[in-house]
C-alpha positions in Angstrom: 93.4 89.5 102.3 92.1 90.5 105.5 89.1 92.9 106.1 88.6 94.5 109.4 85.3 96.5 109.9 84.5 99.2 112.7 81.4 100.3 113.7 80.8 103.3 115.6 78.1 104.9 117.2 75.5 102.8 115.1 74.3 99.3 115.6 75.7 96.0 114.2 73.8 95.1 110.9 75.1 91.6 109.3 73.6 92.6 105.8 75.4 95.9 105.9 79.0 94.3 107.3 78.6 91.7 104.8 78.2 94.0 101.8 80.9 96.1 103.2 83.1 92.8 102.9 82.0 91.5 99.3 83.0 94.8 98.3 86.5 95.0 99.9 87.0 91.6 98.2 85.8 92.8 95.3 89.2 95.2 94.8 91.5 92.3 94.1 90.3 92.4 90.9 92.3 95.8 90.5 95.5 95.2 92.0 96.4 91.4 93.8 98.9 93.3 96.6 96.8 93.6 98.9 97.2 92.8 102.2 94.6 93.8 104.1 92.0 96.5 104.2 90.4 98.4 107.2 86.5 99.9 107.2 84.8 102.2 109.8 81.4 103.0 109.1 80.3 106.1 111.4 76.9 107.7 111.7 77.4 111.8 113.3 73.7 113.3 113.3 72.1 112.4 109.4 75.4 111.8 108.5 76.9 108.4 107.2 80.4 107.9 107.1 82.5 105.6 105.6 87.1 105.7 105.9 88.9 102.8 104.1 92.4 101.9 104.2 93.8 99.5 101.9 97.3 98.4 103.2 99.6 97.6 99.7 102.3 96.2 99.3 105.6 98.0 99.3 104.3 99.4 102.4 101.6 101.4 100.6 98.5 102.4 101.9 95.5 103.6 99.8 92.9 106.0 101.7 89.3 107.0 101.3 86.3 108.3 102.6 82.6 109.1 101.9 79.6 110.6 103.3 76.0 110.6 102.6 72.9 109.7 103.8 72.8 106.2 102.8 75.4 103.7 104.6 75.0 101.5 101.4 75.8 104.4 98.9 78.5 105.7 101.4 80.5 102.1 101.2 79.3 102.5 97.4 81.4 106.0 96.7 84.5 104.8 99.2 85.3 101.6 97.4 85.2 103.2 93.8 87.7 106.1 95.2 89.7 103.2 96.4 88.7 101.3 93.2 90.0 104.5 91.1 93.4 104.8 93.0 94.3 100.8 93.1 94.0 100.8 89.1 96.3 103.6 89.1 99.1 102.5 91.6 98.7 99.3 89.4 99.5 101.0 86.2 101.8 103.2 87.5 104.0 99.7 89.1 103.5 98.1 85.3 104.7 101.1 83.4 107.7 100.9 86.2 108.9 97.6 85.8 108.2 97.5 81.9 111.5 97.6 80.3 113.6 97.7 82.8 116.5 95.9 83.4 118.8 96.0 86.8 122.4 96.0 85.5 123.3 94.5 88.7 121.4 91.4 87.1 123.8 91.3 84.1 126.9 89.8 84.5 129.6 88.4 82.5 131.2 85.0 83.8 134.2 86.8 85.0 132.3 88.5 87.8 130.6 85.6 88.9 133.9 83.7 89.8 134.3 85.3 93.4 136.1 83.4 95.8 134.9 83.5 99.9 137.8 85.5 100.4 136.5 88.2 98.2 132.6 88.8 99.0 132.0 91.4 101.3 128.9 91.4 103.8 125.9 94.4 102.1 123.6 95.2 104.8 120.0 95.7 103.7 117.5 97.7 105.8 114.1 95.6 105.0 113.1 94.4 108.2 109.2 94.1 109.2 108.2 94.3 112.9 104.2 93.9 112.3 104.1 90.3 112.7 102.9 88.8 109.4 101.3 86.0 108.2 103.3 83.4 105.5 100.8 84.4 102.8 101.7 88.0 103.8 105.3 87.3 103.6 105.2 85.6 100.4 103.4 89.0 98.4 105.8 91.2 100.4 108.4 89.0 99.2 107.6 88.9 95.5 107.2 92.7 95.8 110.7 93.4 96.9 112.2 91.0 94.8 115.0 89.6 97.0 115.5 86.0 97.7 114.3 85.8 100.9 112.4 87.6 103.6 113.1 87.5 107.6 109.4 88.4 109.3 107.8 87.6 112.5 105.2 85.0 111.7 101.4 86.0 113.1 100.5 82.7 113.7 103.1 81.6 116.4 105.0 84.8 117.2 108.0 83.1 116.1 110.9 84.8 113.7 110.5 82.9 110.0 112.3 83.2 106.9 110.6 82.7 103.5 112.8 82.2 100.6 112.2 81.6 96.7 113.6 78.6 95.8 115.0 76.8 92.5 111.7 76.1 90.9 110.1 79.8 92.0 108.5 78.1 94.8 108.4 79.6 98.1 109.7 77.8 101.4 109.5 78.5 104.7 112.3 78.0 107.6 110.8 77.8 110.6 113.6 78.1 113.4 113.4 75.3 116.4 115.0 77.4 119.3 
C-alpha cells in the first residue's frame, strides 16, 4: 500500500508525517484492498486540518476529514472515520459474496464441449490507464475475478498482463516489443 502525505501552509515535522503513516498502515487491518491512501494535513488560522483518501479496490475510494486544534487528534478523528467506513465496505463485500453462486460458473459437460468454430469473441470493458504496479494488479485482479488483467505496469511504462494460473498463482507476461 502506498501513502502519500501533503503538507500545506505548515512546516515539515518527521514525528508528525511518521505518525500520519503508522496510522494509514494501521487500516489494513480493516479491509486488505487497499491500494493506496492520500493525506493532506492543512493549518488555516487556529485551524488544523486533516483530508484522507483511501483508494479501494473495485475502483472505490473512501473519504474523510477532520479539524481541530491538535494536528495529532485531527489525523486521530480522520483515520477512525476512515477506520469506521473500511469495516463497513468490508462487511458489506462479505455479506455480497456469501452465498452466491454465478450460474455462469455451473455447467453441465454438454456446454463445455464447444468447438473453435462455435465461440464467439465477448468484449469486456475493464481496462486501467493509471499505470499500476504488479502488486496493484494482482488485488485488482483478485477483485474482479477474471483470469487475467491487461495494465500498464508503473515500474517500466510498459503494457503487462497478469493472469491466475493452475495452482492460484499469479504470473506475469511481460511483452518484449
Amino acid at each position: 500500500m502506498k501513502v502519500r502525505i501533503e503538507e500545506r501552509h505548515m512546516e515539515q515535522s518527521d514525528p508528525l508525517r511518521e505518525y500520519a503513516i503508522s496510522k494509514a498502515e494501521n487500516l489494513q487491518k480493516f479491509f486488505d484492498g487497499i491500494i493506496s491512501v492520500e493525506i493532506t494535513m492543512d493549518v488555516e488560522k487556529e485551524r488544523r486540518m486533516v483530508k484522507a483518501f483511501a483508494h479501494l479496490i473495485n475502483k472505490k475510494i473512501a473519504k474523510a476529514s477532520a479539524a481541530s486544534d491538535d494536528m495529532y487528534v485531527s489525523i486521530d478523528s480522520t483515520m477512525d472515520k476512515l477506520e469506521r467506513q473500511l469495516k463497513r465496505y468490508n462487511e458489506k463485500m462479505k455479506d455480497k459474496h456469501r452465498g452466491e453462486v454465478d450460474p455462469e460458473i455451473e455447467s453441465t459437460p454438454e456446454n463445455s464441449k464447444t468447438s473453435v468454430d462455435e465461440r464467439e469473441i465477448v468484449k469486456t470493458d475493464l481496462y486501467f490507464k493509471k499505470p499500476m504496479s504488479p502488486d496493484e494488479a494482482a488485488l485488482q485482479l483478485s477483485s474482479y475475478k477474471q483470469d487475467f488483467l491487461v495494465f500498464i505496469n508503473s515500474e517500466n511504462d510498459k503494457l503487462n498482463i497478469l493472469y491466475t494460473r493452475n495452482d492460484n498463482q499469479y504470473g506475469l507476461i511481460d511483452p518484449q516489443i
